[in-house]
KEKE-3310 file (N, C-alpha, C; in steps of 0.2 Angstrom, whole numbers, plus 5000, padded with zeros to 4 digits):
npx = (5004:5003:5006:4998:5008:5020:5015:5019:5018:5008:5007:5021:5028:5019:5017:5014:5012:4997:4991:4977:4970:4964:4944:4935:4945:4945:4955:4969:4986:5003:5017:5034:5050:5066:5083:5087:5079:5060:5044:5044:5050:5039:5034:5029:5018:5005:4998:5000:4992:4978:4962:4956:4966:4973:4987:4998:5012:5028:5036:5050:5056:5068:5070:5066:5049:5050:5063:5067:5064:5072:5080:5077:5090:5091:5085:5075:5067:5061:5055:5045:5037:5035:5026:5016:5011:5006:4997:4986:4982:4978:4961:4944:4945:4953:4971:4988:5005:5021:5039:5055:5070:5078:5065:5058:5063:5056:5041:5041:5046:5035:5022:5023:5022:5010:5002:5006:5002:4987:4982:4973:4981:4992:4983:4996:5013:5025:5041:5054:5071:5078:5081:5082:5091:5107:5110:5115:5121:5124:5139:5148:5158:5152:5144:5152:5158:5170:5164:5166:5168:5156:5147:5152:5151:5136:5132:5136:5128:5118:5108:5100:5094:5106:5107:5107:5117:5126:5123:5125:5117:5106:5113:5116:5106:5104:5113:5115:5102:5104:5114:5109:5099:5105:5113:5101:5098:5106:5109:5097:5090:5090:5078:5071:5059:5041:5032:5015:5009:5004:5017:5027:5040:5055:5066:5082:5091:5107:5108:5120:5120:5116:5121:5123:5118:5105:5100:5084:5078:5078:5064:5056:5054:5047:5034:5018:5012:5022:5024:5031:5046:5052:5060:5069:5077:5093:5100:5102:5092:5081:5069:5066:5064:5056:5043:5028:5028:5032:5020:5010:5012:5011:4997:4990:4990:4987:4973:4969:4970:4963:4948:4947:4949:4935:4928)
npy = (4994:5012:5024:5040:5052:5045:5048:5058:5078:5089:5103:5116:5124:5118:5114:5103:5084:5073:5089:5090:5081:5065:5067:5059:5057:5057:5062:5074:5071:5077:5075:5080:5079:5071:5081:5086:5077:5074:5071:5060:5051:5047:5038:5025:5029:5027:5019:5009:5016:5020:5020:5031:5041:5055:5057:5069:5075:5084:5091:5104:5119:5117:5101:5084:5087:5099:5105:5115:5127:5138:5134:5134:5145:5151:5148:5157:5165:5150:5144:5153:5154:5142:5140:5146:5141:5128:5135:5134:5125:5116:5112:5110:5100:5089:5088:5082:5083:5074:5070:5069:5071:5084:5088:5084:5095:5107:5103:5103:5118:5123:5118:5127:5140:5141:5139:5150:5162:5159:5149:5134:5121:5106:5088:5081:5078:5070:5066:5061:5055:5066:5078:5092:5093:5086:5080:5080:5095:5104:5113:5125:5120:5107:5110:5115:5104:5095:5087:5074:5070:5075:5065:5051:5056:5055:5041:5034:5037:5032:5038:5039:5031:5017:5016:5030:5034:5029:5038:5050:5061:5061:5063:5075:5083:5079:5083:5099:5102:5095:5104:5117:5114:5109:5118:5128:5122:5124:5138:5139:5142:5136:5142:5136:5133:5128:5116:5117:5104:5085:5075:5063:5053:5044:5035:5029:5014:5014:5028:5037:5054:5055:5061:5061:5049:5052:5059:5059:5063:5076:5082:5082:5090:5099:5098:5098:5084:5072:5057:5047:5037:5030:5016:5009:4993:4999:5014:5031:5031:5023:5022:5019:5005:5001:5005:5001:4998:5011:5018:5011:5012:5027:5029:5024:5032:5046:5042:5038:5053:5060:5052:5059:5074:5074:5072)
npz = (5000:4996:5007:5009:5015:5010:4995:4983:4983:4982:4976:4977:4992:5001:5016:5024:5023:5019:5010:5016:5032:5032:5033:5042:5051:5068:5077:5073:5070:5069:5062:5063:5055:5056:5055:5038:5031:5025:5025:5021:5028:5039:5031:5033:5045:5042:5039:5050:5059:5069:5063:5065:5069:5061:5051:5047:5039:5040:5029:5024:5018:5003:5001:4995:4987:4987:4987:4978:4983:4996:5008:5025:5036:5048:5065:5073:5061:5054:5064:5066:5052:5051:5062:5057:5047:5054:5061:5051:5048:5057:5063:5070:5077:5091:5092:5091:5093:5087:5086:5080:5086:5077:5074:5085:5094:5087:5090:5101:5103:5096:5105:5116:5111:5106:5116:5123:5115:5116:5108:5105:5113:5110:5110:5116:5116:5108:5111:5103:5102:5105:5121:5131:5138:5140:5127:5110:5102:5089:5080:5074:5068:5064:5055:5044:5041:5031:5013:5014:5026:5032:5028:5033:5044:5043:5040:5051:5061:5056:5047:5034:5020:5015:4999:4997:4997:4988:4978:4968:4966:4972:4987:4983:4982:4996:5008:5008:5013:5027:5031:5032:5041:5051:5055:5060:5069:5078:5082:5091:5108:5124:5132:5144:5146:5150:5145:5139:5140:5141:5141:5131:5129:5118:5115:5109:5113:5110:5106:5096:5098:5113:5124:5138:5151:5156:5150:5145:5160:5160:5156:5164:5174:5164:5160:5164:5165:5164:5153:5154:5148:5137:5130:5115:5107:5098:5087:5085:5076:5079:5077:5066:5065:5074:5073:5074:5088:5092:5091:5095:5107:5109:5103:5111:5125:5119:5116:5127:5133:5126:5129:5141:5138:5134:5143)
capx = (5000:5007:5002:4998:5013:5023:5015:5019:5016:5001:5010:5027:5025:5015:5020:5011:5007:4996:4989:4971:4970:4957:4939:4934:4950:4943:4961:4975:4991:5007:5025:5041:5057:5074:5087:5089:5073:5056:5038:5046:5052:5035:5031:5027:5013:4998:4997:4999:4991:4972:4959:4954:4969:4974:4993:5001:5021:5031:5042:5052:5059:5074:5070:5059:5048:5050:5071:5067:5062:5074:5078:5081:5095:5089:5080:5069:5061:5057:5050:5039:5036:5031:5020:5008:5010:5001:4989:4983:4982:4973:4955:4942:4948:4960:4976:4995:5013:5026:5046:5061:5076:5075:5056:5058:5065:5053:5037:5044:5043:5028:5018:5026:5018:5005:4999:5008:4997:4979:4979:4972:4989:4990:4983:4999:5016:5030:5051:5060:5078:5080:5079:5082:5097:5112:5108:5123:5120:5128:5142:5148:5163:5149:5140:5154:5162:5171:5157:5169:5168:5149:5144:5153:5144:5128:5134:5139:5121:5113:5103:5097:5094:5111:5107:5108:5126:5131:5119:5129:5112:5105:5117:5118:5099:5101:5120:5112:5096:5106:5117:5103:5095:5112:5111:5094:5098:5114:5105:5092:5093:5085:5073:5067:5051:5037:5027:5007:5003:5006:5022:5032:5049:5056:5073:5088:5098:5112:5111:5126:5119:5114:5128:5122:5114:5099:5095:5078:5075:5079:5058:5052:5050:5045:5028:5012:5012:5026:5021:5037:5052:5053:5068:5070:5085:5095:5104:5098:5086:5077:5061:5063:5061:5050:5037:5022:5029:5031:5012:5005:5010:5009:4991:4985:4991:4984:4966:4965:4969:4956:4944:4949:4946:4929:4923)
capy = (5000:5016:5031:5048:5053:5043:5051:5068:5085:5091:5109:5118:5126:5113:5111:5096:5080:5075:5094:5088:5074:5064:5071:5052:5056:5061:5066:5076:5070:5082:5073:5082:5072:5073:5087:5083:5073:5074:5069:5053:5044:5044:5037:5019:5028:5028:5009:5006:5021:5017:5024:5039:5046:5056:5059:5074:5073:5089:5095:5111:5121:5116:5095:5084:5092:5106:5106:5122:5133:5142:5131:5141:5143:5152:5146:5162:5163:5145:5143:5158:5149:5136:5143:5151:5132:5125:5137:5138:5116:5113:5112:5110:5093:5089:5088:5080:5081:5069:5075:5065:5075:5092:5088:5085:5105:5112:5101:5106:5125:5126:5118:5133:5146:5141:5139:5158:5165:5159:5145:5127:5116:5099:5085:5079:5080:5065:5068:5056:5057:5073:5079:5097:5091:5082:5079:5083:5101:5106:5120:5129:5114:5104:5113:5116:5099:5094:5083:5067:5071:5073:5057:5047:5054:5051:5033:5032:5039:5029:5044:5040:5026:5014:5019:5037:5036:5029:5042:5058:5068:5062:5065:5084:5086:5078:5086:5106:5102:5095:5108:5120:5110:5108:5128:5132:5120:5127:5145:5137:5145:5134:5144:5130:5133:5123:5114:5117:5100:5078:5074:5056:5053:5039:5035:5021:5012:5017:5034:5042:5060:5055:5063:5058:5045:5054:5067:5061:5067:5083:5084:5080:5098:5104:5096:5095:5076:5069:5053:5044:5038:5022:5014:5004:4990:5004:5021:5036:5030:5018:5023:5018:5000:5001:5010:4998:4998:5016:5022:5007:5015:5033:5032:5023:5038:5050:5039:5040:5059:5063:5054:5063:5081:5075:5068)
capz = (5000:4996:5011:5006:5014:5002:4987:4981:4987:4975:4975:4977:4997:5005:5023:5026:5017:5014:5015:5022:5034:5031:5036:5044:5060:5074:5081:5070:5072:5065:5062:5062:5053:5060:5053:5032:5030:5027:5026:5018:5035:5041:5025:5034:5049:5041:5038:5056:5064:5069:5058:5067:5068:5053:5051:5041:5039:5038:5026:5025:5009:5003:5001:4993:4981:4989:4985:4974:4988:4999:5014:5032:5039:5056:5068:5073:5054:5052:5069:5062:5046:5052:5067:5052:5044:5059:5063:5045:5046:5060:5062:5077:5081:5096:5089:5094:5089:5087:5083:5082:5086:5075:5075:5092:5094:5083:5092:5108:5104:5094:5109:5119:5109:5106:5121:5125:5111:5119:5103:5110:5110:5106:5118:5120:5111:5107:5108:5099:5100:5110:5127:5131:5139:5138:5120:5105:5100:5082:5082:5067:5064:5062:5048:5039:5041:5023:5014:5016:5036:5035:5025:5036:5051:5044:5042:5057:5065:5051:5046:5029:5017:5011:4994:4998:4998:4983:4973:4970:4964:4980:4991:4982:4988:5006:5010:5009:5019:5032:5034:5035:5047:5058:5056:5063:5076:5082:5084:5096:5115:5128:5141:5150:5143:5150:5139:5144:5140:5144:5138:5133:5128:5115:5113:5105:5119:5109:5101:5097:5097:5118:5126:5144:5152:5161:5148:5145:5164:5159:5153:5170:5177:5159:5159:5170:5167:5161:5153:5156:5143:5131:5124:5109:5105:5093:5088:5084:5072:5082:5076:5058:5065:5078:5072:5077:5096:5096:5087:5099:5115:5110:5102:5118:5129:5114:5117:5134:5134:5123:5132:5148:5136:5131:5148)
cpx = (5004:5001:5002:5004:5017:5022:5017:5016:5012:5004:5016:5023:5021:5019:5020:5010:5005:4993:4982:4971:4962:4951:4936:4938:4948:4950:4965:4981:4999:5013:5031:5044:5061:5079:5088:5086:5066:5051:5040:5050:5047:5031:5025:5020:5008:4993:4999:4996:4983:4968:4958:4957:4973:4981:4995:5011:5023:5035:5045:5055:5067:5074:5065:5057:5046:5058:5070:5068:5070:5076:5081:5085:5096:5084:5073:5064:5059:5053:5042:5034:5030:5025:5012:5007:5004:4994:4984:4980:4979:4969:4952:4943:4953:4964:4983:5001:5017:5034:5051:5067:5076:5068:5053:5057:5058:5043:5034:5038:5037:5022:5018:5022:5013:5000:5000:5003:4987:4978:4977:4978:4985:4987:4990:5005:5023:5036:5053:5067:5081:5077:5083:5089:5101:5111:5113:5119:5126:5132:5144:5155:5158:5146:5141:5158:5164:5165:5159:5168:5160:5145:5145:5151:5137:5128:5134:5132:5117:5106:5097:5098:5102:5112:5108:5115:5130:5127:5120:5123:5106:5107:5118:5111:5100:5108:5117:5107:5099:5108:5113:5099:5100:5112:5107:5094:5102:5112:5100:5094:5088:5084:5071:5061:5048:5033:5019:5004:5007:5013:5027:5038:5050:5064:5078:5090:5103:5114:5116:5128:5116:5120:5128:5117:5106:5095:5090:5073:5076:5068:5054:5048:5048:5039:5024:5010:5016:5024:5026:5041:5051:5060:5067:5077:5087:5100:5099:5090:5085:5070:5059:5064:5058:5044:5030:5022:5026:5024:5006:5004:5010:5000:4987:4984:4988:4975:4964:4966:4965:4951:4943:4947:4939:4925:4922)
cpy = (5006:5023:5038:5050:5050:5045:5056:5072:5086:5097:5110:5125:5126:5112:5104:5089:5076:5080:5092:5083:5074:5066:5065:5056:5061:5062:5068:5074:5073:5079:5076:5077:5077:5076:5083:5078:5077:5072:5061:5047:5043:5041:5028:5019:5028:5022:5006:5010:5020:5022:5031:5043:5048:5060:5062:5075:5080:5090:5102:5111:5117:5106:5092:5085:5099:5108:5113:5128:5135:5139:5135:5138:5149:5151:5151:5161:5158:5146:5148:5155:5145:5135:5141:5145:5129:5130:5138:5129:5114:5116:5113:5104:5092:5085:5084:5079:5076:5071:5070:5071:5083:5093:5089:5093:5106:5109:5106:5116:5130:5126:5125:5138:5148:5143:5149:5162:5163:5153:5139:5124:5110:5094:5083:5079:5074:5068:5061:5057:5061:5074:5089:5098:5084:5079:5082:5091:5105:5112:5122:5122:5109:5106:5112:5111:5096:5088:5078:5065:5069:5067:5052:5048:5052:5046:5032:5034:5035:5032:5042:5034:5022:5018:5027:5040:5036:5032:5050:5062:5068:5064:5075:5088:5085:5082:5095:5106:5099:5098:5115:5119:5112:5117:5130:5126:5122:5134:5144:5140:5142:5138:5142:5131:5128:5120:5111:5110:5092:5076:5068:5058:5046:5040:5029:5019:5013:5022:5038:5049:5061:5057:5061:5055:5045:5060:5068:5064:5071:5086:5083:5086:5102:5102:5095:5090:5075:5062:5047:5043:5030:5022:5008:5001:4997:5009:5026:5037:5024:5016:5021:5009:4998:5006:5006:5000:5006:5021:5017:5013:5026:5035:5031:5030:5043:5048:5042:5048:5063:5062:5058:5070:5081:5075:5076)
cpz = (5000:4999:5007:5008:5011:4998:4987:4983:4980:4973:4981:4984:5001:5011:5026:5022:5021:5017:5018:5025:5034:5037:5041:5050:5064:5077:5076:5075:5068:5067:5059:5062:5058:5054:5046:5028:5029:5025:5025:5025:5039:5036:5029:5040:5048:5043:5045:5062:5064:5064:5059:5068:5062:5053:5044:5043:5037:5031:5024:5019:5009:5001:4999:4984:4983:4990:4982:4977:4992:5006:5019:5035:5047:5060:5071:5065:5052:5057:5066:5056:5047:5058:5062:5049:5048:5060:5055:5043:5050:5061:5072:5081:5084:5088:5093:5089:5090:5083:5085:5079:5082:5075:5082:5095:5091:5086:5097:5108:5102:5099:5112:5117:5107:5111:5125:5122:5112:5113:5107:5106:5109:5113:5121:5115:5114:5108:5108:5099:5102:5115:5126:5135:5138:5133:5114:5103:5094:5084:5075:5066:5059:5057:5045:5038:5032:5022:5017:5023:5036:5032:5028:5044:5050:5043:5046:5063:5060:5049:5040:5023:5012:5005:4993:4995:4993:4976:4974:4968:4969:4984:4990:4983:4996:5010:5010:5015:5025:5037:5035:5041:5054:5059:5062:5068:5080:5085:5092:5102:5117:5132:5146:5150:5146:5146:5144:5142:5140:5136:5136:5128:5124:5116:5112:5112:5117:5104:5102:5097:5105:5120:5133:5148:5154:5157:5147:5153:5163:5158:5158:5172:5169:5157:5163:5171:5162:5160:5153:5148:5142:5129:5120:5110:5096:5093:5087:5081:5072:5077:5070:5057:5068:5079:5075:5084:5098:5095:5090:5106:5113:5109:5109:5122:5126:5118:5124:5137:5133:5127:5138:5145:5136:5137:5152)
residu = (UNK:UNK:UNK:UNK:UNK:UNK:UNK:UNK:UNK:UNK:UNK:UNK:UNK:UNK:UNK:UNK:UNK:UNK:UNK:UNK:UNK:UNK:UNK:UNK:UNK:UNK:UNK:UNK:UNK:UNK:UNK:UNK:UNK:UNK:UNK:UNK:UNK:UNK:UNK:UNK:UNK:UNK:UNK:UNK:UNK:UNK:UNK:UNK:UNK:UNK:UNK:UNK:UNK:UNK:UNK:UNK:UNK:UNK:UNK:UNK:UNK:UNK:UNK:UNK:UNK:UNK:UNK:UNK:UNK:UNK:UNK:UNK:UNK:UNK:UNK:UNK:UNK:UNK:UNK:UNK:UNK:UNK:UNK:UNK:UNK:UNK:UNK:UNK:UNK:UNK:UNK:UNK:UNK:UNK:UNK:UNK:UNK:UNK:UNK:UNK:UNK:UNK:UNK:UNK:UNK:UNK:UNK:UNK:UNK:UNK:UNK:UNK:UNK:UNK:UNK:UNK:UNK:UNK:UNK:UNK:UNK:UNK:UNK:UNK:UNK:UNK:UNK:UNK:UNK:UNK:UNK:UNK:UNK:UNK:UNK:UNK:UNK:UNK:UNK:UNK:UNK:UNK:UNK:UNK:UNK:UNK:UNK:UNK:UNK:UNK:UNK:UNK:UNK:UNK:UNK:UNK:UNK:UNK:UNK:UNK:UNK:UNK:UNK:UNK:UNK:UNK:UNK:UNK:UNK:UNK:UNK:UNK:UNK:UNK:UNK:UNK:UNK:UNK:UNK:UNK:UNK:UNK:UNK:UNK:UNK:UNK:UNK:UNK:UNK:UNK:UNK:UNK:UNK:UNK:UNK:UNK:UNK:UNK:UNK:UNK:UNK:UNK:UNK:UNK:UNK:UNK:UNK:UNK:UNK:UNK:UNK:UNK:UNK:UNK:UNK:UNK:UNK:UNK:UNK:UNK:UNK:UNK:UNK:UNK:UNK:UNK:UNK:UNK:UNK:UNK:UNK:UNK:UNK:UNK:UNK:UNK:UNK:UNK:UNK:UNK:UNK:UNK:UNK:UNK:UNK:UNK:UNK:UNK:UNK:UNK:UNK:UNK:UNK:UNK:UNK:UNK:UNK:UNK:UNK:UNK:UNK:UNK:UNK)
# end
């Protein structure tokens, strides 16, 4: 079966795919990829995600089919971007995020403002792969690393599909958007921001981008229910074989928080 998030973007500046979720989902579900990816790594949740909830995948300019555009390389003006993205995608149905590592960041901050700005947040929002601490944080070496240096660390984080690598007109799409990506994260300032709403935590047993063993405590005092921390057998990129696992226990936690909204 091939998901709508696996087909193509209908139009050039689409934020989402696909851009409607279906009108059937009683819950929206919004998926940020990790830095130099996108909508196409959660190409496989639709097909295991229950009926009712209706998943739309990010993608930012600069990759994709959306390579043409202009991708950002500061973290203020996307976050902005993509703000007006969301508020312009979601409807009157409870909603929730999920984010692995850059997705994660950008989940994170969009709860934050939303709830700053009087908008209704999400029920509940996923991190994948980052913690707000002790977590790797890009520096300008890393940006600018020769490409040879940085193909062998996404090998080394098993970022992006085998084939990726030995395809130089692939590689000359996914090598810009990363380092844009690596960009607009590197700018980031943690606040210590609270996030107004139930929060859980996924993570590899051996991601090489965890820099300390207890970072996902770091989310404890950043949420009114902290909904505890998973770990998968893996590295960074757990999630791209445990997706049943982690779409069983996040939707349950979704379910019973909605009922909780309704009752």
């Amino acid at each position: 079966m091939t998901s709508a998030i696996a087909g193509k973007m209908s139009r050039p500046g689409q934020w989402f795919q696909p851009a409607e979720a279906d009108p059937e989902a009683r819950i929206r579900l919004l998926l940020f990829p990790h830095a130099g990816s996108g909508a196409i790594i959660y190409r496989d949740w639709p097909d295991v995600l229950p009926r009712d909830i209706g998943a739309q995948a990010l993608t930012l300019p600069g990759r994709q089919e959306r390579r043409d555009e202009s991708a950002y390389t500061a973290w203020e003006p996307l976050v902005e971007g993509l703000y007006e993205a969301v508020l312009g995608t979601i409807d009157h149905r409870p909603y929730a995020f999920f984010g692995h590592c850059l997705g994660a960041q950008l989940a994170y901050e969009l709860a934050v403002r939303l709830e700053h700005d009087g908008v209704p947040g999400p029920l509940m929002v996923g991190m994948s792969g980052w913690a707000p601490k002790g977590f790797f944080v890009p520096a300008e070496k890393h940006i600018k690393m020769p490409e040879e240096e940085l193909v062998a660390w996404m090998k080394r984080l098993g970022s992006f599909p085998s084939e990726i690598y030995d395809n130089p007109e692939m590689l000359g799409m996914v090598i810009p958007a990363l380092r844009a990506d690596l960009a607009v994260a590197a700018q980031r300032v943690d606040s210590g921001a609270f996030v107004p709403c139930p929060l859980a935590s996924y993570g590899g047993h051996n991601d090489g981008l965890q820099e300390e063993p207890d970072a996902f405590e770091s989310w404890v005092p950043r949420s009114p229910q902290y909904l505890g921390h998973r770990e998968y057998p893996g590295g960074h990129f757990f999630i791209d074989v445990h997706v049943e696992a982690i779409t069983q226990d996040f939707c349950a936690q979704l379910y019973r928080l909605a009922e909780s909204a309704r009752g």
